[in-house]
Biopython code that builds the backbone (N, CA, C, O; Angstrom):
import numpy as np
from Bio.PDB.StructureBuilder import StructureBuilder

atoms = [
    (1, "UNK", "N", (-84.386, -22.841, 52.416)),
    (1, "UNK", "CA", (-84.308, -22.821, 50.971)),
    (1, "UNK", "C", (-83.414, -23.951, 50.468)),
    (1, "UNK", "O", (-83.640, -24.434, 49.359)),
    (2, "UNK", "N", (-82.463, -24.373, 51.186)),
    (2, "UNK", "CA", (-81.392, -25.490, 50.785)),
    (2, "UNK", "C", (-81.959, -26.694, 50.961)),
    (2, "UNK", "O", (-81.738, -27.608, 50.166)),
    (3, "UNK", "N", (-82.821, -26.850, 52.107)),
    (3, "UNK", "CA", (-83.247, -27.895, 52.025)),
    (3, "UNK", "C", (-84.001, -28.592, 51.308)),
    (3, "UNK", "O", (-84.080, -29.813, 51.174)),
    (4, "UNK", "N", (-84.735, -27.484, 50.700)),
    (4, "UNK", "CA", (-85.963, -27.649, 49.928)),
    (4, "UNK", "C", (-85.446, -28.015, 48.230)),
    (4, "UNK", "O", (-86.061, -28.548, 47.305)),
    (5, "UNK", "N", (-84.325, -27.572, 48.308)),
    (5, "UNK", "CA", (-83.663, -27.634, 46.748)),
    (5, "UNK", "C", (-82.929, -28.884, 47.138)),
    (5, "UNK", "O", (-82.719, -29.600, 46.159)),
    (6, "UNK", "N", (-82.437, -29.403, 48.367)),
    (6, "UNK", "CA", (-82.007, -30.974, 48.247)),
    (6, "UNK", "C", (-83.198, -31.952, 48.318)),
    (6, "UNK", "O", (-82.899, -33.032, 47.810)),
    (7, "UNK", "N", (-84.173, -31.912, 48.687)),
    (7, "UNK", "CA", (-85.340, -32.471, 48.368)),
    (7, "UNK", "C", (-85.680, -32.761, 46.870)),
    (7, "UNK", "O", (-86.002, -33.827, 46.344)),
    (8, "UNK", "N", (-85.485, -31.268, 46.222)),
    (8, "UNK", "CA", (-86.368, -31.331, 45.182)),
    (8, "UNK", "C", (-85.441, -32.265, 44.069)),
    (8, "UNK", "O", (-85.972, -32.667, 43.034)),
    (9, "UNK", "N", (-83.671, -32.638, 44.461)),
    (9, "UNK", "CA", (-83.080, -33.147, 43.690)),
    (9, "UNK", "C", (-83.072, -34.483, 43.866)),
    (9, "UNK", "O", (-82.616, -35.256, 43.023)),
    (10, "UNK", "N", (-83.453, -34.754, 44.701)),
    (10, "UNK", "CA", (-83.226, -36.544, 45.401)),
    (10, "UNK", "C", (-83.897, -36.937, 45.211)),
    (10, "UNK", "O", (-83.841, -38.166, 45.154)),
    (11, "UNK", "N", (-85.399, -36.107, 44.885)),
    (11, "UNK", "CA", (-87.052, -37.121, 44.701)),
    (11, "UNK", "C", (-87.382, -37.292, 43.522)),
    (11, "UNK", "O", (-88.104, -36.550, 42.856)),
    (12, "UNK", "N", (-86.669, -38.675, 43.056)),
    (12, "UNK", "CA", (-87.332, -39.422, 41.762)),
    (12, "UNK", "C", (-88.753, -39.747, 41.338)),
    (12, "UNK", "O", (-89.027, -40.495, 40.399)),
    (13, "UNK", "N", (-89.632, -39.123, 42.106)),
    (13, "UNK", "CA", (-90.549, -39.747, 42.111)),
    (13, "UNK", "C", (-90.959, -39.954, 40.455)),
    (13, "UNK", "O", (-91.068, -41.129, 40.104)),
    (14, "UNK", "N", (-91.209, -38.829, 39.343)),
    (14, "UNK", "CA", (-91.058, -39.090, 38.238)),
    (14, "UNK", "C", (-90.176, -39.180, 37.105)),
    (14, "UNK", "O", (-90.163, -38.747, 35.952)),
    (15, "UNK", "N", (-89.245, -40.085, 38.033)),
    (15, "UNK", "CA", (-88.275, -39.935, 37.169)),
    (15, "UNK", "C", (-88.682, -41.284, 35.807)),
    (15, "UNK", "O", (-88.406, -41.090, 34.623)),
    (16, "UNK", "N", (-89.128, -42.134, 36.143)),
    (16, "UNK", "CA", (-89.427, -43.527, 35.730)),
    (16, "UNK", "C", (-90.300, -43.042, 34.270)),
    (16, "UNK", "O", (-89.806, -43.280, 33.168)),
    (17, "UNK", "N", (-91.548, -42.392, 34.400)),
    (17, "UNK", "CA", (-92.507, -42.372, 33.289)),
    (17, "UNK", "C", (-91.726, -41.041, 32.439)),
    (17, "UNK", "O", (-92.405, -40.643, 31.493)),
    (18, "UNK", "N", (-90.502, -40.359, 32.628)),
    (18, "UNK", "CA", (-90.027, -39.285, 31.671)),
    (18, "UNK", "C", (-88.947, -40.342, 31.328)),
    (18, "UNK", "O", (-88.267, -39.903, 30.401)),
    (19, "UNK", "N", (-88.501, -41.656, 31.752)),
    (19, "UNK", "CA", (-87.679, -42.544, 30.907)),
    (19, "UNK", "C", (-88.605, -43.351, 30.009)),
    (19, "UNK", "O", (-88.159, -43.757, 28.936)),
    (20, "UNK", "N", (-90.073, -43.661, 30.424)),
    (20, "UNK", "CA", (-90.891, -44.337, 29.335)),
    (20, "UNK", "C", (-91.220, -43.827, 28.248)),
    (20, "UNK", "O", (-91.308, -44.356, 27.140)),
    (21, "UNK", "N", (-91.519, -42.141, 28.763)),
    (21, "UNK", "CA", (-91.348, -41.259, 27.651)),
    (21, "UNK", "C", (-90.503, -41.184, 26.752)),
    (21, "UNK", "O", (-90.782, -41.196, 25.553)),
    (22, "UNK", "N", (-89.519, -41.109, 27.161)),
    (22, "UNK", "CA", (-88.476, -40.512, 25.984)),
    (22, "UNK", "C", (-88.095, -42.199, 25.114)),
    (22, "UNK", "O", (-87.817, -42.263, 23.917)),
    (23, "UNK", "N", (-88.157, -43.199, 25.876)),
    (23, "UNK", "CA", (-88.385, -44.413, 24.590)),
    (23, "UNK", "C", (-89.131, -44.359, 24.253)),
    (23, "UNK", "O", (-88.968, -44.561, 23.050)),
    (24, "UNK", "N", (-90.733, -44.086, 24.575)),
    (24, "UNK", "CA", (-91.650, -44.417, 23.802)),
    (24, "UNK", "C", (-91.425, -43.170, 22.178)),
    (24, "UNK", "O", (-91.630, -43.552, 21.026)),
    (25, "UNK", "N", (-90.991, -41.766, 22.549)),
    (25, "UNK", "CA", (-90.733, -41.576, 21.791)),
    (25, "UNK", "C", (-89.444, -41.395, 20.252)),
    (25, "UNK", "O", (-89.381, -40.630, 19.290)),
    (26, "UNK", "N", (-88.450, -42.772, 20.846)),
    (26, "UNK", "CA", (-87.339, -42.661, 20.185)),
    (26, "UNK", "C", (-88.046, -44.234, 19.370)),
    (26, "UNK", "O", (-87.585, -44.536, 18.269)),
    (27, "UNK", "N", (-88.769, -44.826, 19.787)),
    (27, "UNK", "CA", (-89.584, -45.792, 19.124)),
    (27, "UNK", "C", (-90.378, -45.349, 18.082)),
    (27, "UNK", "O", (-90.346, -45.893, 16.978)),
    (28, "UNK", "N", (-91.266, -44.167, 18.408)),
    (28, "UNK", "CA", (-92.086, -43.612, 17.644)),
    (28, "UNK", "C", (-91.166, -42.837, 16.587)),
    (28, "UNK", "O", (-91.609, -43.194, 15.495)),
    (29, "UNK", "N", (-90.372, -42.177, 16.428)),
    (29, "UNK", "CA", (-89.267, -41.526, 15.776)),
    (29, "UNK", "C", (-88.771, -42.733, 14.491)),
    (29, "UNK", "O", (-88.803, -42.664, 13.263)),
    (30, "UNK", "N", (-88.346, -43.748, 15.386)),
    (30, "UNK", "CA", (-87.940, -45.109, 14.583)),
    (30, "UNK", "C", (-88.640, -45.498, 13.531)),
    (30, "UNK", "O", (-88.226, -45.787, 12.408)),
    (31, "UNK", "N", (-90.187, -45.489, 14.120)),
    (31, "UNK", "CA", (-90.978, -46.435, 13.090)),
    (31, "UNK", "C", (-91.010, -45.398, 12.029)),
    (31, "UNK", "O", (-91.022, -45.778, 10.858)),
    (32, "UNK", "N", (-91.025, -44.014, 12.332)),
    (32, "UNK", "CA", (-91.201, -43.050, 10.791)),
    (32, "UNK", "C", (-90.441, -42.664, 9.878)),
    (32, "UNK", "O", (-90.519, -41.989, 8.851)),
    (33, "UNK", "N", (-89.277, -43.527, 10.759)),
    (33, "UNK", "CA", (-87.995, -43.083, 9.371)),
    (33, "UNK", "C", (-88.542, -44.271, 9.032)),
    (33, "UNK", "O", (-89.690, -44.135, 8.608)),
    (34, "UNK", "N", (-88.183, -45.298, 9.056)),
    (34, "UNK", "CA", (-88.761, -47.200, 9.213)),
    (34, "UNK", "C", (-89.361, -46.854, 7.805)),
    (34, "UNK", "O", (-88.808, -47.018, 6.717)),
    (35, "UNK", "N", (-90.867, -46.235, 8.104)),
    (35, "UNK", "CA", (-91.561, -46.553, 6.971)),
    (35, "UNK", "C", (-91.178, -45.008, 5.845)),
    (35, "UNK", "O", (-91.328, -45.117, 4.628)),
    (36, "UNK", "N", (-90.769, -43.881, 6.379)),
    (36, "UNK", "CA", (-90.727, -43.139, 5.227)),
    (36, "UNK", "C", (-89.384, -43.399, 4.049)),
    (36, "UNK", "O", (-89.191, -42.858, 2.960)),
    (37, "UNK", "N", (-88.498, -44.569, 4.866)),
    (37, "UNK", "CA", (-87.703, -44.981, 3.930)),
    (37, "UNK", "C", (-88.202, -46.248, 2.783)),
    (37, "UNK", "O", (-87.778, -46.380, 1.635)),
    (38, "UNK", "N", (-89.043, -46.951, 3.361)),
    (38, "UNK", "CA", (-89.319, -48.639, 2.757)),
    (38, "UNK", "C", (-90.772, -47.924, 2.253)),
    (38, "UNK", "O", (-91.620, -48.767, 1.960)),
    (39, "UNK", "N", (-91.179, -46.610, 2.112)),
    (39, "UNK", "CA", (-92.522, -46.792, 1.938)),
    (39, "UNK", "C", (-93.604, -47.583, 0.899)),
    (39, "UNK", "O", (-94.760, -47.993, 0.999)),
    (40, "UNK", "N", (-92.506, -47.562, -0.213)),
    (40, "UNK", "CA", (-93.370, -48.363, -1.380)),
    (40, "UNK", "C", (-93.907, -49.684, -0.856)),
    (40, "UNK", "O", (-95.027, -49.969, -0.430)),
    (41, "UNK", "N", (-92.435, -50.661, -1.051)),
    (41, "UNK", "CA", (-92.673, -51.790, -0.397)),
    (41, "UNK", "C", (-92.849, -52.200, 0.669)),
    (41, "UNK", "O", (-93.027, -53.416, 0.730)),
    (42, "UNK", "N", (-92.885, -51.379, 2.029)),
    (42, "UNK", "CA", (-93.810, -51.737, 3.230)),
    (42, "UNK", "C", (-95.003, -51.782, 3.254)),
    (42, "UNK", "O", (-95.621, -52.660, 3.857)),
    (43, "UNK", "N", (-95.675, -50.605, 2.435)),
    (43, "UNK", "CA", (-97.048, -50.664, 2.256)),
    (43, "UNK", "C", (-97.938, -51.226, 1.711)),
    (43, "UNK", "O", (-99.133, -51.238, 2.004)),
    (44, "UNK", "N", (-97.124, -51.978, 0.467)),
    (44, "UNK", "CA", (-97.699, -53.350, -0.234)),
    (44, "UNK", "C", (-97.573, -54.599, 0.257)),
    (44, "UNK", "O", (-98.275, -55.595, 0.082)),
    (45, "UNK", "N", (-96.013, -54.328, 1.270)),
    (45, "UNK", "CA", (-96.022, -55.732, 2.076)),
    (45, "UNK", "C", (-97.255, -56.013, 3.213)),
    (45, "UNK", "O", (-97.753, -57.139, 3.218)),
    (46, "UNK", "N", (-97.612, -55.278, 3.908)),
    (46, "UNK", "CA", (-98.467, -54.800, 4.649)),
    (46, "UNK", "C", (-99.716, -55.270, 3.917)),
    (46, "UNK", "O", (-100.219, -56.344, 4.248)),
    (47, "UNK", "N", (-100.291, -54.479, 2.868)),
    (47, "UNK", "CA", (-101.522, -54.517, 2.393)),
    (47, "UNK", "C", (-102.061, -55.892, 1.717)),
    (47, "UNK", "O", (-103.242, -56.195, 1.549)),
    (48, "UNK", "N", (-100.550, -56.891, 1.261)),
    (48, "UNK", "CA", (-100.871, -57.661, 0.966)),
    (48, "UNK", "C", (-100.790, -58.582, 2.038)),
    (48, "UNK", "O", (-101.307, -59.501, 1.404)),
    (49, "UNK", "N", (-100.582, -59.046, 3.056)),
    (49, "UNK", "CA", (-100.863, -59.465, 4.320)),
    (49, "UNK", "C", (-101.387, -59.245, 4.999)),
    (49, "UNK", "O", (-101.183, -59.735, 6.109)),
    (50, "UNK", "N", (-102.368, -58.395, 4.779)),
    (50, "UNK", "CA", (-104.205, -58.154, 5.437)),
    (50, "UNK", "C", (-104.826, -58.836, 4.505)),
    (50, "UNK", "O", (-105.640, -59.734, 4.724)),
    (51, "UNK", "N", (-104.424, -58.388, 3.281)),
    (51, "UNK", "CA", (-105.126, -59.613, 2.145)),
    (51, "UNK", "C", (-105.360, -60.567, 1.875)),
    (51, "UNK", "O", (-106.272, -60.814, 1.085)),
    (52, "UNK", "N", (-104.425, -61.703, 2.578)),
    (52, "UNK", "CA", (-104.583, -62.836, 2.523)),
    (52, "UNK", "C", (-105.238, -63.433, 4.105)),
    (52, "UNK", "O", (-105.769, -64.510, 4.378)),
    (53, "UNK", "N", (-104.983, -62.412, 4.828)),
    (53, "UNK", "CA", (-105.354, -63.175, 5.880)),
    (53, "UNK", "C", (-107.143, -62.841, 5.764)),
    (53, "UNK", "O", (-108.016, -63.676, 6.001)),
    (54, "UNK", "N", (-107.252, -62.163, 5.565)),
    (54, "UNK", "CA", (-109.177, -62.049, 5.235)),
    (54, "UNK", "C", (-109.316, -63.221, 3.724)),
    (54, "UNK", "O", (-110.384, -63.449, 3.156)),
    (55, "UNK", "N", (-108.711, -63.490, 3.545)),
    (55, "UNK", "CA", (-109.175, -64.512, 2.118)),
    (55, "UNK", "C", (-108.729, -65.679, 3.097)),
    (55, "UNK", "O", (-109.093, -66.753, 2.620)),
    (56, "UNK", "N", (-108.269, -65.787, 3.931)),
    (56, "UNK", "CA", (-108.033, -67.397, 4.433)),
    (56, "UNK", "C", (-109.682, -67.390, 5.676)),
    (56, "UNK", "O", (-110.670, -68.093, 5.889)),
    (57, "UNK", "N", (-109.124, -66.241, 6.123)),
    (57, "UNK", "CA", (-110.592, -66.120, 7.182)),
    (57, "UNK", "C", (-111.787, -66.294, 5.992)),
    (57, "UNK", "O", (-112.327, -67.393, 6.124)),
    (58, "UNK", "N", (-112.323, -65.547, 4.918)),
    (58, "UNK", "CA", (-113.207, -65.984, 4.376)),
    (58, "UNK", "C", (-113.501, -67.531, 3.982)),
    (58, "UNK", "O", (-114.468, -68.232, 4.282)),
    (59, "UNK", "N", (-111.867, -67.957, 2.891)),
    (59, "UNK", "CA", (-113.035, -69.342, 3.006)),
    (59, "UNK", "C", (-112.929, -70.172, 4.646)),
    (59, "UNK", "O", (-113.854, -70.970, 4.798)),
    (60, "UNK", "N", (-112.145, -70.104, 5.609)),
    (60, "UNK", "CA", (-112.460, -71.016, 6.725)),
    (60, "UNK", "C", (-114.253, -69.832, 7.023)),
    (60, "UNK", "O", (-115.149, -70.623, 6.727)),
    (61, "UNK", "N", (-114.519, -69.292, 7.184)),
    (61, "UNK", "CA", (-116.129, -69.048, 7.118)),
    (61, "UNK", "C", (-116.945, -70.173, 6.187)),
    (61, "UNK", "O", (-117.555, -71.167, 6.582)),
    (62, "UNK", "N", (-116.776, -69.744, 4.972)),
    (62, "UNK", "CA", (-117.849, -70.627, 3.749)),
    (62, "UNK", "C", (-117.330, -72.093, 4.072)),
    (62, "UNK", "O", (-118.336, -72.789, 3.932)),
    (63, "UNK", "N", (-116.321, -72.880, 4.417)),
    (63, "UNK", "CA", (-115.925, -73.869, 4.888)),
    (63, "UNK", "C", (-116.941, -74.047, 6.014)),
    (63, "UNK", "O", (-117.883, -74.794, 5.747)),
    (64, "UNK", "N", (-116.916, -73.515, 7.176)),
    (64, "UNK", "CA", (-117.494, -73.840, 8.539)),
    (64, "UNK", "C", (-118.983, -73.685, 8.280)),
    (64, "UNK", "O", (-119.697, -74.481, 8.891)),
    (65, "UNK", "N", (-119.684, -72.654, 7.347)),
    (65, "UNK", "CA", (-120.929, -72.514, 6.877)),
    (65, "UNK", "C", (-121.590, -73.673, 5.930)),
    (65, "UNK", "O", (-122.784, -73.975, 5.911)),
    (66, "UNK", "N", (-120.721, -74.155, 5.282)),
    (66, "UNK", "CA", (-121.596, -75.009, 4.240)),
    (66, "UNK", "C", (-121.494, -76.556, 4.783)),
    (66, "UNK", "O", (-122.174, -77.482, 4.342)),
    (67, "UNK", "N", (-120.209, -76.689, 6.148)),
    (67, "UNK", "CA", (-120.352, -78.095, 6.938)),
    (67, "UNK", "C", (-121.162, -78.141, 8.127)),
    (67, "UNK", "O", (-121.344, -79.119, 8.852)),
    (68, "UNK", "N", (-121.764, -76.646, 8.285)),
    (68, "UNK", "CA", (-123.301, -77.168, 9.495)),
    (68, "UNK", "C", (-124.337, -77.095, 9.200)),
    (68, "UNK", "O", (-125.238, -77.249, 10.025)),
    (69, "UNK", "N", (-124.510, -76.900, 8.236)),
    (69, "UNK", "CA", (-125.927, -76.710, 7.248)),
    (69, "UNK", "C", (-126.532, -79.143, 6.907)),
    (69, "UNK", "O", (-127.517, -79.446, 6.233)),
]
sb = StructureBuilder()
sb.init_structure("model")
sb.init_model(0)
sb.init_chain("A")
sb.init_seg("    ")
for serial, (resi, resn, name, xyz) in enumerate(atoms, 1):
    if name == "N":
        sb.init_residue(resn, " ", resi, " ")
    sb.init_atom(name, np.array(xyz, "f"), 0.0, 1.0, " ", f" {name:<3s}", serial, name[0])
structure = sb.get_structure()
């Protein structure tokens, strides 16, 4: 029985992915205070920087479309 309980204390084997765990979730924790504090202006900062980047991707499209024609 002793042995088996010094075994069971010495073998790290998962010790590694319950440390990825617990950052991955003090990260995840982070980002929701993150945004439930900034929410106004993160979400417009955000929305307007998808915005422009599809309006730059559009005209480089009509750009690249109307010079192989």
């Amino acid at each position: 029985m002793m042995t088996t309980f010094k075994n069971f204390v010495s073998d790290e084997s998962g010790q590694g992915i319950t440390e990825y765990g617990a950052i991955l979730a003090f990260v995840a924790l982070l980002v929701a205070v993150v945004f439930s504090f900034a929410q106004g202006t993160l979400t417009s900062a955000i929305s307007q920087s998808f915005s422009t980047i599809v309006m730059q991707l559009n005209k480089l499209n009509s750009v690249t479309s109307t010079g192989s024609t």
